[in-house]
C-alpha positions in Angstrom: 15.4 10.5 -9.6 12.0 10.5 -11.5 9.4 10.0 -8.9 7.0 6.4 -8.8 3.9 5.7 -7.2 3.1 2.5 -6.0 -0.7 1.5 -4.5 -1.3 -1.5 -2.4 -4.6 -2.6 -3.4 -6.5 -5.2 -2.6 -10.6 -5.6 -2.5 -10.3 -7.8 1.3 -9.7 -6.7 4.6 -7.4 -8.0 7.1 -4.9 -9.0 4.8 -1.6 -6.9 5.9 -2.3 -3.7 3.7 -1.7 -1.1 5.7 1.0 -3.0 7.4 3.1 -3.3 4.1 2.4 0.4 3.0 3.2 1.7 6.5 6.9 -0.3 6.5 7.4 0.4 2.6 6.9 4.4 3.8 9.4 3.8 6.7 12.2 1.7 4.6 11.9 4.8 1.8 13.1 7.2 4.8 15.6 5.0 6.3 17.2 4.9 2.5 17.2 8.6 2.5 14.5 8.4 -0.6 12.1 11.5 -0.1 8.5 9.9 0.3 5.0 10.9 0.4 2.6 8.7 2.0 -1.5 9.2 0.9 -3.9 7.2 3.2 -7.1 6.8 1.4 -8.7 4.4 3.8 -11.2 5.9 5.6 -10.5 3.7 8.1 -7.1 5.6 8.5 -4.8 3.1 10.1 -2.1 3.8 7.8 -2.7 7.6 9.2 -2.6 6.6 13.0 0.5 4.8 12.7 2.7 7.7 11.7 0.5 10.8 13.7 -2.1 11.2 16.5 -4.3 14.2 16.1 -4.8 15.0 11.7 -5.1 18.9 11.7 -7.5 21.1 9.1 -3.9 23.0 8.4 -2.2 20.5 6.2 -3.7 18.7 2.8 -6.6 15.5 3.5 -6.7 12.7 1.4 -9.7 14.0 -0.1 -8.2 17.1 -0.9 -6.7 14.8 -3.7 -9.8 14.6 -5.7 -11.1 18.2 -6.0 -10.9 20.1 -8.7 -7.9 22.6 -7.7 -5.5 21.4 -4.7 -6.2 23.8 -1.9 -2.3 25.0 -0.9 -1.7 23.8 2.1 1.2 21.1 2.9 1.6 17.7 3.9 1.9 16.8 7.5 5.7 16.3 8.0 6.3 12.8 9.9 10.0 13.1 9.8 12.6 14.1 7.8 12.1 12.4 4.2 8.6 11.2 5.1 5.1 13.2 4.5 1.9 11.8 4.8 -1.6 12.6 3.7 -3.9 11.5 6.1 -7.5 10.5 5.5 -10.2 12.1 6.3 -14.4 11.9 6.4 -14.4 13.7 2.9 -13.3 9.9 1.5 -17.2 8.5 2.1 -18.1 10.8 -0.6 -15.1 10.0 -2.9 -16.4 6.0 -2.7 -19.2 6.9 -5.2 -17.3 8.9 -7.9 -17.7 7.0 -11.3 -14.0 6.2 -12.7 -14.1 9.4 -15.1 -13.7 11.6 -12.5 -10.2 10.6 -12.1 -9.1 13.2 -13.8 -8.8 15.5 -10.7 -6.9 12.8 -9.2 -4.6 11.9 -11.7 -3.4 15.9 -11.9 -3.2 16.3 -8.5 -1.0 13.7 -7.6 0.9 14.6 -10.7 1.6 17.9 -9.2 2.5 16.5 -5.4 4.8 13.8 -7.3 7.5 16.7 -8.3 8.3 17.2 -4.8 9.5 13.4 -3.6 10.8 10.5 -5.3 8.9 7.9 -4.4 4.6 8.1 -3.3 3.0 5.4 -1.5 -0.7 4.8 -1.3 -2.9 2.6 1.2 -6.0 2.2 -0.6 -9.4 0.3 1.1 -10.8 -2.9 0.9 -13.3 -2.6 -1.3 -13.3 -2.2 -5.6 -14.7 1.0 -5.3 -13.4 4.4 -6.3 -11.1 5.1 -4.4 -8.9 1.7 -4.9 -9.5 2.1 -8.1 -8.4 6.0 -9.4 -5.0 5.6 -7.7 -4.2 2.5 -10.4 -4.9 5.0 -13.1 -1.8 6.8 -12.1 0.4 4.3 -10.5 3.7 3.1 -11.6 3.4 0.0 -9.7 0.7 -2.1 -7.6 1.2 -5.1 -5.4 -1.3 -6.4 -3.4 -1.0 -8.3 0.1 -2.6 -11.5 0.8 -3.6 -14.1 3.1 -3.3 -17.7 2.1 -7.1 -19.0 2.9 -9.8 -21.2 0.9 -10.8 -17.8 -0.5 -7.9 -16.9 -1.7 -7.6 -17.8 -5.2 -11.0 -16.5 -6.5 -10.6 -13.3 -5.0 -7.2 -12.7 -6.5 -7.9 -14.1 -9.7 -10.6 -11.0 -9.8 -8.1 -8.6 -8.6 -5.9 -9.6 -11.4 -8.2 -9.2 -14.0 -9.3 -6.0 -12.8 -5.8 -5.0 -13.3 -5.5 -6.2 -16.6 -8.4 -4.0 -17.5 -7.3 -0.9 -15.9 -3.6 -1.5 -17.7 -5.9 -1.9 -21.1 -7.8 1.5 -20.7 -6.2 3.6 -18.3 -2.8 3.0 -17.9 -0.8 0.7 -19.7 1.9 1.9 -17.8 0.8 0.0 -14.9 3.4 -2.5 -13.2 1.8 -5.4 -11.1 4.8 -6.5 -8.9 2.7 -9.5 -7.8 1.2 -10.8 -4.7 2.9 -10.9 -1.4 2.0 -13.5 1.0 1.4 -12.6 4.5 0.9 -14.6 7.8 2.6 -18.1 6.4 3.2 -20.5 8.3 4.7 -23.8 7.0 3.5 -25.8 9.2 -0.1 -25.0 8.1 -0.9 -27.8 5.6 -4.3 -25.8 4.5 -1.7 -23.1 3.5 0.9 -24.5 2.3 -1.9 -26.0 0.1 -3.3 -22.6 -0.9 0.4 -21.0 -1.7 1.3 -24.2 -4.2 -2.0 -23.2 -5.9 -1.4 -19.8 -6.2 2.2 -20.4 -7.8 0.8 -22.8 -10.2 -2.3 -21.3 -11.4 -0.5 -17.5 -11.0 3.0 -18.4 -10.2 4.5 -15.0 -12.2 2.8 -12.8 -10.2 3.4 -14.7 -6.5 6.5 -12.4 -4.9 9.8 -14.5 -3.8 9.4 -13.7 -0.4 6.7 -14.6 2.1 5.7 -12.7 5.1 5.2 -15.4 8.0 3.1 -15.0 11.0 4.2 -13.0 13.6 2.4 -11.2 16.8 5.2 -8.6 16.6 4.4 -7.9 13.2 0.9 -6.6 14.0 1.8 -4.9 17.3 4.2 -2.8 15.1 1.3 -1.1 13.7 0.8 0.3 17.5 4.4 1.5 18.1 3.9 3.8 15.7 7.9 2.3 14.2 8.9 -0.2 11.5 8.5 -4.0 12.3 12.3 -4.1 12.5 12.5 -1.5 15.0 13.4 -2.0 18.8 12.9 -5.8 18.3 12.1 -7.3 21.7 13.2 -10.7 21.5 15.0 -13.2 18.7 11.8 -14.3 17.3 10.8 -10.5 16.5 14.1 -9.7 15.2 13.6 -12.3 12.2 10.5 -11.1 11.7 11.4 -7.9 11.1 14.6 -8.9 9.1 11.9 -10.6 6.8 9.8 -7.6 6.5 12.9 -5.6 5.4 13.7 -7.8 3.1 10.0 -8.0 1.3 10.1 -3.9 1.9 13.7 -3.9 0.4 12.8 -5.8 -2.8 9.6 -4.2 -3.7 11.6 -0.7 -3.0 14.3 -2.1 -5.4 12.1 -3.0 -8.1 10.4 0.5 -7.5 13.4 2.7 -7.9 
């Protein structure tokens, strides 16, 4: 299997980023698909959920933009799953000027031999490090909540895409955006979802992810949203992350 890299991008916060990237890295391992996970918010949620002390032994996510990849390994999570972690070195990588994602764009080149699938949480922000990883990827998708704001800050997401397809990688896939915390008995919502689907309906994913308090606590169990469900209500929630996590990993691979 020739190895893909997908990024979850998006310039907000709050908007189910991590959560998605985290699950996508989990449903790769439950499918046996060998799967690097690079955490290149500083922040480093996506890092928490999967370990609980980073160590100086195995690669950083910052490690990823130097000019020669020091040799050490990925931090094994479990068997099929590696993750980069972040690290304080990505405050610094936040101010590198687009041509400098050369060193990343080798790098990740090199690491992508080794798995067949690589999946990137990137920040909030339309900075560097969001950006380089676009250069390389195979795929993007990008996480959203339906709110007022919604539509502007998409359509500027999209474009930015557009232009990074145009002069850096024409390669690039957008899968589309994947609606998180629904609920259909929101009017406002409901509202801002119709919009979406008619002024961007071809890149609006078939399946929503609703609201869900089990959802977020997921990211504190350190398991996948369908894991250890504790009542009915969180089992369909985590049958509907699945399912999101199973079609983007079937359009993927």
């Amino acid at each position: 299997m020739q190895s893909k890299i997908v990024t979850v991008a998006i310039h907000k916060g709050g908007t189910g980023k991590t959560t998605a990237a985290v699950n996508l890295s989990w449903l790769a391992q439950e499918r046996g698909i060998s799967c690097l996970m690079i955490d290149l918010d500083i922040q480093g949620n996506a890092t928490d959920n999967f370990i609980k002390v980073s160590c100086d032994q195995h690669l950083n996510a910052s490690h990823l933009f130097n000019e020669d990849l020091p040799e050490l390994p990925a931090i094994s999570v479990l068997n099929g799953l590696d993750l980069i972690p972040a690290d304080a070195g990505l405050l610094a990588v936040e101010r590198y000027p687009m041509s400098a994602s050369d060193f990343f764009k080798t790098n990740l080149n090199s690491l992508a031999t080794r798995y067949d699938l690589i999946v990137i949480d990137t920040p909030p922000t339309m900075g560097f490090a969001m950006l380089a990883p676009l250069t390389i990827s195979d795929f993007t998708f990008a996480p959203i909540i339906p709110d007022a704001y919604s539509l502007k800050g998409v359509t500027t997401l999209v474009n930015r895409i557009k232009n990074i397809r145009a002069q850096h990688n024409k390669d690039l896939l957008f899968l589309g955006l994947l609606i998180n915390r629904f609920s259909k008995r929101n009017a406002a919502q409901k509202q801002v979802v119709s919009a979406l689907k008619e002024n961007l309906g071809d890149f609006v994913m078939p399946i929503s992810i609703p609201e869900h308090v089990h959802i977020e606590y997921s990211a504190h169990s350190k398991c996948a949203v369908w894991h250890a469900p504790q009542s009915g209500a969180h089992r369909a929630a985590g049958k509907t992350v699945k399912a999101v996590m199973g079609w983007i990993l079937d359009s993927v691979l």
